[in-house]
N, CA, C and O atoms as a GROMACS GRO file, in nm:
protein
  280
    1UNK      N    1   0.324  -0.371   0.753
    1UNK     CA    2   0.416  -0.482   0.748
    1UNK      C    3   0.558  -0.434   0.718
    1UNK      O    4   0.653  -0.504   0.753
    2UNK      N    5   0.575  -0.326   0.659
    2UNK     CA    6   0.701  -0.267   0.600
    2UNK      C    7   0.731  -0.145   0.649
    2UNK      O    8   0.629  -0.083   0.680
    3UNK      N    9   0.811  -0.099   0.664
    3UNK     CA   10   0.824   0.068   0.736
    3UNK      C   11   0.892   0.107   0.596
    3UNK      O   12   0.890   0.048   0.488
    4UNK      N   13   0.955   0.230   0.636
    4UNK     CA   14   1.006   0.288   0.449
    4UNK      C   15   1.116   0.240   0.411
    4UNK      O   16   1.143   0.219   0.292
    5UNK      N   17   1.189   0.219   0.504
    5UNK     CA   18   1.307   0.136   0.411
    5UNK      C   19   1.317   0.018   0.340
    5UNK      O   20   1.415  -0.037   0.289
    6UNK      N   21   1.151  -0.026   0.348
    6UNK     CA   22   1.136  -0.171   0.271
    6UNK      C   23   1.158  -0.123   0.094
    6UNK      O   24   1.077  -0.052   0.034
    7UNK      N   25   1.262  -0.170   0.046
    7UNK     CA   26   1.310  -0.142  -0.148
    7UNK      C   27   1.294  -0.036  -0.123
    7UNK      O   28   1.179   0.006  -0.139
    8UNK      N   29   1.424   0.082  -0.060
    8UNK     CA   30   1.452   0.221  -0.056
    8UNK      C   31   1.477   0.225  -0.191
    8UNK      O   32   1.407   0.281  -0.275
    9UNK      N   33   1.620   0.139  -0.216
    9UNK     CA   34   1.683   0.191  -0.389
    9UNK      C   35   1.639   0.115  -0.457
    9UNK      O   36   1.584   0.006  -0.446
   10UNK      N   37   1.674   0.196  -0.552
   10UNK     CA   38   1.629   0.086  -0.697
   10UNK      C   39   1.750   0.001  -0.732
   10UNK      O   40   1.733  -0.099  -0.802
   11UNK      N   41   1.854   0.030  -0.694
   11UNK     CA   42   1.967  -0.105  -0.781
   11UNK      C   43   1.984  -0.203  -0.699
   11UNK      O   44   2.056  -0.291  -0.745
   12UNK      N   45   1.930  -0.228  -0.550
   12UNK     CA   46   1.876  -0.321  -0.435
   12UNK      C   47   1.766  -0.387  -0.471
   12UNK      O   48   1.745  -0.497  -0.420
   13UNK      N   49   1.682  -0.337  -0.559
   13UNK     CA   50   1.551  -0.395  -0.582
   13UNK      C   51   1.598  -0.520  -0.716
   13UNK      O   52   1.614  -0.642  -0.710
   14UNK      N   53   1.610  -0.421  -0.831
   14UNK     CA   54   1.710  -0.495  -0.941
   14UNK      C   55   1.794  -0.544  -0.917
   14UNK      O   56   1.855  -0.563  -1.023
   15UNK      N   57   1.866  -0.596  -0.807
   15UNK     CA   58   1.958  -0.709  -0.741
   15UNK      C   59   1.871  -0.824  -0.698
   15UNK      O   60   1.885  -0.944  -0.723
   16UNK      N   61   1.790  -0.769  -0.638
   16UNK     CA   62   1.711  -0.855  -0.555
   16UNK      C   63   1.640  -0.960  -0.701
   16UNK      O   64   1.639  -1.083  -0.713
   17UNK      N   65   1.586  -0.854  -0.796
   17UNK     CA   66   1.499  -0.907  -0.890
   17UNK      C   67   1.635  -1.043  -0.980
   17UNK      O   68   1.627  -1.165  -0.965
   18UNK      N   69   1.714  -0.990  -1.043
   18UNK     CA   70   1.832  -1.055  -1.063
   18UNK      C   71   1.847  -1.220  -0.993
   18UNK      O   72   1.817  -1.336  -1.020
   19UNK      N   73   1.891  -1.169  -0.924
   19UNK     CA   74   1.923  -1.304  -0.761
   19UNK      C   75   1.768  -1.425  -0.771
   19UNK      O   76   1.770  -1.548  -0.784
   20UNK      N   77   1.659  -1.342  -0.759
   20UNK     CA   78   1.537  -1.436  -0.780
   20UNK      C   79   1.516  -1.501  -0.901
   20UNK      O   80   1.478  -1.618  -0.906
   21UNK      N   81   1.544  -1.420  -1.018
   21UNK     CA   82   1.508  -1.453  -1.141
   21UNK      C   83   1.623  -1.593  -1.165
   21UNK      O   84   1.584  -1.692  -1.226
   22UNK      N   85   1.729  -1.587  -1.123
   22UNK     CA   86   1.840  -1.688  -1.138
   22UNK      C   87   1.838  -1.822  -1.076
   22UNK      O   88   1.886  -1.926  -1.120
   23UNK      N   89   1.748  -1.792  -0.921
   23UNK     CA   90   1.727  -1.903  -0.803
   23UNK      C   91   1.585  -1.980  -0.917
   23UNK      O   92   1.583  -2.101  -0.943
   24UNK      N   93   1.494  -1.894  -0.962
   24UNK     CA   94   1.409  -1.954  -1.016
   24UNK      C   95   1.425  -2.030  -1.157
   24UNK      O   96   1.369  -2.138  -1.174
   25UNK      N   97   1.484  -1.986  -1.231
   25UNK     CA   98   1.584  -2.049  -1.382
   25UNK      C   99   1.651  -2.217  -1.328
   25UNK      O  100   1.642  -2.326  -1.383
   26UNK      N  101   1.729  -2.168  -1.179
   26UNK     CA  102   1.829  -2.248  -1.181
   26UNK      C  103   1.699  -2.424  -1.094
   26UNK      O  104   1.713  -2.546  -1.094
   27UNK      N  105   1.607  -2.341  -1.046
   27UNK     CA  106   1.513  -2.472  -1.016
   27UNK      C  107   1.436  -2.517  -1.108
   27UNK      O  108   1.397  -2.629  -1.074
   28UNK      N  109   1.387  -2.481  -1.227
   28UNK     CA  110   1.351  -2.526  -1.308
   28UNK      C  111   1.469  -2.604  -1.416
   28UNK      O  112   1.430  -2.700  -1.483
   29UNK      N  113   1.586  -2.565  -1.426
   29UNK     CA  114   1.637  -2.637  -1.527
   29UNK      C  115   1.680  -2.774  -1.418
   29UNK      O  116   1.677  -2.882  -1.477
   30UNK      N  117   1.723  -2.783  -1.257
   30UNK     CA  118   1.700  -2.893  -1.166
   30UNK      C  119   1.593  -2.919  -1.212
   30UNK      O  120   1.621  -3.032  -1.252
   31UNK      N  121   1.466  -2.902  -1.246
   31UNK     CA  122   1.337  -3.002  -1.208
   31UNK      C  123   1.403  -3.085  -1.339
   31UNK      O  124   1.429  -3.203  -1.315
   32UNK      N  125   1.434  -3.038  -1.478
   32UNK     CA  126   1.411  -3.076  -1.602
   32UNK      C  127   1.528  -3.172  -1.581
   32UNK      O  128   1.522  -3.273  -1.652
   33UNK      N  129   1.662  -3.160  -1.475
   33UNK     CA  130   1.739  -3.275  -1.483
   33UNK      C  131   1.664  -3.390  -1.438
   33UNK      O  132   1.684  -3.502  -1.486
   34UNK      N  133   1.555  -3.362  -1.325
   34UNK     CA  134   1.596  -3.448  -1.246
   34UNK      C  135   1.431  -3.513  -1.324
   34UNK      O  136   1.437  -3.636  -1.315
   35UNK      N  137   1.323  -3.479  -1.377
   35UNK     CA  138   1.260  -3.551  -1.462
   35UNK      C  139   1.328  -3.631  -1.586
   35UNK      O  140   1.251  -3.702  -1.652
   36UNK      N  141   1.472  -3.626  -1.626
   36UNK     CA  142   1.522  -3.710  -1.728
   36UNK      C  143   1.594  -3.654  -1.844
   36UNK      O  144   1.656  -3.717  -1.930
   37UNK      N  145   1.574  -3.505  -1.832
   37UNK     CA  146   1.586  -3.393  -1.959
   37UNK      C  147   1.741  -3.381  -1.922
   37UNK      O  148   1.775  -3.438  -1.819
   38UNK      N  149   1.832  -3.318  -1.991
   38UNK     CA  150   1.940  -3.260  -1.975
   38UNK      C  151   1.958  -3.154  -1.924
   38UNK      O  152   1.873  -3.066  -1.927
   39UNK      N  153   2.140  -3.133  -1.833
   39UNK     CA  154   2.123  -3.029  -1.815
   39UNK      C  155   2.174  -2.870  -1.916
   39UNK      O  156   2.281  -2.815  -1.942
   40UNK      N  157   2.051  -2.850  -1.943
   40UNK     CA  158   2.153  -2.723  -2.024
   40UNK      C  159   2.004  -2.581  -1.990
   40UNK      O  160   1.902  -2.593  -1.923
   41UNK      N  161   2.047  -2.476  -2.058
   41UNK     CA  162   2.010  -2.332  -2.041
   41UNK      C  163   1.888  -2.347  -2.169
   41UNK      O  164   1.931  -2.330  -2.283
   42UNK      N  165   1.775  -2.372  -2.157
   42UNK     CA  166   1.659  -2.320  -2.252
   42UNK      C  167   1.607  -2.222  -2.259
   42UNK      O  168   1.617  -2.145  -2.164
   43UNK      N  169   1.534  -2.188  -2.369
   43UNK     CA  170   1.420  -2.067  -2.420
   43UNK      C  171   1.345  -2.050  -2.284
   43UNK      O  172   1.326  -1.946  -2.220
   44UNK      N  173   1.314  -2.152  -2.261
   44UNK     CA  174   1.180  -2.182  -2.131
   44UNK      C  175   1.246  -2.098  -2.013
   44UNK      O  176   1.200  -2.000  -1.955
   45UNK      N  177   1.387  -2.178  -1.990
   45UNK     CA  178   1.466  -2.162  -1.852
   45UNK      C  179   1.448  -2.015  -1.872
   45UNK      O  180   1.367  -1.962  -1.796
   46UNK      N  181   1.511  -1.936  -1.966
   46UNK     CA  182   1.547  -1.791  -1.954
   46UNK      C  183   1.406  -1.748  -1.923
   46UNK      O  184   1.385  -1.668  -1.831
   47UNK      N  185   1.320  -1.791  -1.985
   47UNK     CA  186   1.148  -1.709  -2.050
   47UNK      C  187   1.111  -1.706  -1.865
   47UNK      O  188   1.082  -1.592  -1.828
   48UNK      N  189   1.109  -1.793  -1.770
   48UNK     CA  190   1.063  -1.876  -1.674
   48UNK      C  191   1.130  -1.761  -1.556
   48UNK      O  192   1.065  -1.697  -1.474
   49UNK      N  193   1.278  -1.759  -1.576
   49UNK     CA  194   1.350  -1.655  -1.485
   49UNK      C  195   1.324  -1.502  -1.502
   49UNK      O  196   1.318  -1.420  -1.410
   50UNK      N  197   1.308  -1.471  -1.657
   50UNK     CA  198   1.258  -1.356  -1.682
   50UNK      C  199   1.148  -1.315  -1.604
   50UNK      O  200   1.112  -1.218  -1.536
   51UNK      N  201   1.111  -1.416  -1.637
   51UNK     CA  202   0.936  -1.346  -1.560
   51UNK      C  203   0.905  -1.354  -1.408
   51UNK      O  204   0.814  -1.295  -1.351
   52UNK      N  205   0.978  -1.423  -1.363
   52UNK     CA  206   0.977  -1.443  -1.176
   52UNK      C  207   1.098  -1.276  -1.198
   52UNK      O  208   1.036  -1.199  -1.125
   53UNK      N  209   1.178  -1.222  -1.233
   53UNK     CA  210   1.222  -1.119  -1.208
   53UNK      C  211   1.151  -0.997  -1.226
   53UNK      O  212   1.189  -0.899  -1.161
   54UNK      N  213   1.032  -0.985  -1.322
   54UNK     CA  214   1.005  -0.886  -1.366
   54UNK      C  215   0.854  -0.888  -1.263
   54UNK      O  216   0.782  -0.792  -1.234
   55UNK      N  217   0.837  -1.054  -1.219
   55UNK     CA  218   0.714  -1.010  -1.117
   55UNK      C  219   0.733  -0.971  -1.004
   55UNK      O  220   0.651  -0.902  -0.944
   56UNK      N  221   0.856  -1.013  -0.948
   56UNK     CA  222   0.992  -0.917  -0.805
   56UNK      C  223   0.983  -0.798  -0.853
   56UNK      O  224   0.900  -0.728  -0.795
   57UNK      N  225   1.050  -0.738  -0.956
   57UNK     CA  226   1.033  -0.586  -0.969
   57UNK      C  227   0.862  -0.548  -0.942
   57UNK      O  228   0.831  -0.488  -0.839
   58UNK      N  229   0.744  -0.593  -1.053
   58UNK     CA  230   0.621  -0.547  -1.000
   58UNK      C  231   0.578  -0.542  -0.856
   58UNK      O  232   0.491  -0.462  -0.823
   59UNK      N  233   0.642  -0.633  -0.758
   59UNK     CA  234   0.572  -0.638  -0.654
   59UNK      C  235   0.628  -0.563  -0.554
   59UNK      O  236   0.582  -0.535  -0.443
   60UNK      N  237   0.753  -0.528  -0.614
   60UNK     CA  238   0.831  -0.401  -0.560
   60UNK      C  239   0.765  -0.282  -0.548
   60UNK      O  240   0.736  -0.221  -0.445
   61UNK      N  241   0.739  -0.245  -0.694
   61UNK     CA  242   0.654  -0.113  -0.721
   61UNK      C  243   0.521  -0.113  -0.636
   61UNK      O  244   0.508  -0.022  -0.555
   62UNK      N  245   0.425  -0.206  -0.649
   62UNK     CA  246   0.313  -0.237  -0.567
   62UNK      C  247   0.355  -0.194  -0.407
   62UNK      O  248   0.265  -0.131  -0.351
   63UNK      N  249   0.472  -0.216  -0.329
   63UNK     CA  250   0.470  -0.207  -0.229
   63UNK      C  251   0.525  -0.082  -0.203
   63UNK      O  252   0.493  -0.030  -0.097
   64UNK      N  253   0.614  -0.014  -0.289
   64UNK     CA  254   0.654   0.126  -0.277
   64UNK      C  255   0.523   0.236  -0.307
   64UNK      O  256   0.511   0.348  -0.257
   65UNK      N  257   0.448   0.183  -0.385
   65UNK     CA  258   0.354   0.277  -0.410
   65UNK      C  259   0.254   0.252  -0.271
   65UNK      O  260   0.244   0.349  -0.196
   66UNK      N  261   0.197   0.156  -0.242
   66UNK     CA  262   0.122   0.167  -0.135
   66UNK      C  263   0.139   0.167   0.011
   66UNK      O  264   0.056   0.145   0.098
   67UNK      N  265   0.297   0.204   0.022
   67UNK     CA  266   0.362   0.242   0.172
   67UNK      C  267   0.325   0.351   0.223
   67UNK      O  268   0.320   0.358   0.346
   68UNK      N  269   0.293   0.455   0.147
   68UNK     CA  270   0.243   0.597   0.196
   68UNK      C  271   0.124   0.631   0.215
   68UNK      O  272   0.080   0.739   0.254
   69UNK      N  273   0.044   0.492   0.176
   69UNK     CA  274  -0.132   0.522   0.264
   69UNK      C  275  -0.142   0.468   0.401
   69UNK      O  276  -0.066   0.388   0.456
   70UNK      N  277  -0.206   0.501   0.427
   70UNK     CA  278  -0.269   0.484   0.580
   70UNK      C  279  -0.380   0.289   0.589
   70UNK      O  280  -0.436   0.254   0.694
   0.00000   0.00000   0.00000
């Protein structure tokens, strides 16, 4: 599905992870407006973006490591 230049660098990948982690923060604190909540930056929001970034980086690694099997 990927040839090798799929996440060559790493500060492309950690951009990438960044950029997702923010798109995902920024739809959850939308859901929480638009259920009735305010808009502001929570524990949750950050906890929520953190972790959609750090599962972009894992799935990074997953795919760099298994590009070189057959």
């Amino acid at each position: 599905m990927f040839d090798e230049r799929a996440f060559q660098t790493w500060p492309i990948v950690v951009l990438g992870a960044v950029v997702f982690g923010l798109l995902f923060a920024l739809t959850m604190t939308l859901g929480e407006l638009v259920l009735g909540g305010p808009f502001e930056i929570t524990r949750g929001v950050v906890l929520f973006g953190l972790v959609a970034a750090v599962g972009y980086i894992g799935v990074a690694v997953f795919i760099r490591g298994s590009a070189g099997e057959p």
